[in-house]
N, C-alpha and C positions, 0 to 999 in steps of 0.2 A: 582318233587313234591312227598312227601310223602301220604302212606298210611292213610286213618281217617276211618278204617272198624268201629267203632264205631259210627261217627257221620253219616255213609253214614245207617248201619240200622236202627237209631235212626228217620232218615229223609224219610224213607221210608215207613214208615207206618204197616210193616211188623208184627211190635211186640209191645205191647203194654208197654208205657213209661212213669214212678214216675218222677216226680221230686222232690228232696228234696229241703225246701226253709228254713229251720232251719239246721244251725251248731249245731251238740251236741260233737263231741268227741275231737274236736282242741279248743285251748287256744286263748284266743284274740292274736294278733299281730302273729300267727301261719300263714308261708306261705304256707301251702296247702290251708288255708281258701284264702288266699290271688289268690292265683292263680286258685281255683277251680273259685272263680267268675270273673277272666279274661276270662276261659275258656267256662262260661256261657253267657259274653260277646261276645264271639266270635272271642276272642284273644289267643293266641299263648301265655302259660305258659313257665314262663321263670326260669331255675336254678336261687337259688341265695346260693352261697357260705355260707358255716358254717350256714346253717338251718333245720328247718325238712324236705325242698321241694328240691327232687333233680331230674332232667334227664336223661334217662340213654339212650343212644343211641346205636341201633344196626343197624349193618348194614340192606340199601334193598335188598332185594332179596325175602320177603319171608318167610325165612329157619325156618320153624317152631320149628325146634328142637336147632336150636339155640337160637332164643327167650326164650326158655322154659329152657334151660341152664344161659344165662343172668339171667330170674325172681330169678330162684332160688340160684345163686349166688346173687343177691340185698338181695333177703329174708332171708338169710342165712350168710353168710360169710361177706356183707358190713356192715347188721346190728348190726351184735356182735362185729364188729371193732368199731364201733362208740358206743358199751355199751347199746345197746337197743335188748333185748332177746325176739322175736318173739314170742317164744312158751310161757315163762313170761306175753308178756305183751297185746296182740294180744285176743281180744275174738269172738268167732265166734257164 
């Protein structure tokens, strides 16, 4: 069984919780729109091949600096393979 440190502070009361219930920045037929509301369902987001929505899986353990190695290779090195410039396109 994997980690859900998200949904376990979310359920906890801990901290106080937004929900967003409007899309603004994905495109109709955009599968993050697609999967964030499986996820709001309480379903298990799934890759799907040649999209904008992908999984990236590390191993368990934990190993925070691995994580933190994985994000920023996805943020960085997957993205400008696939022609999408983070620091472009990204507003914060």
């Amino acid at each position: 069984m994997g980690w859900n440190i998200l949904r376990d502070v979310i359920a906890s009361g801990a901290i106080p919780v937004a929900r967003l219930q409007q899309i603004r920045r994905q495109g109709p037929g955009s599968q993050i729109t697609v999967q964030a509301h499986a996820v709001n369902q309480g379903n298990t987001p799934q890759s799907v091949p040649d999209s904008d929505f992908e999984i990236v899986e590390v191993p368990e353990g934990g190993d925070p600096e691995l994580m933190c190695r994985v994000a920023l290779r996805v943020a960085t090195e997957d993205m400008l393979a696939r022609g999408f410039d983070p620091l472009l396109r990204c507003r914060c």
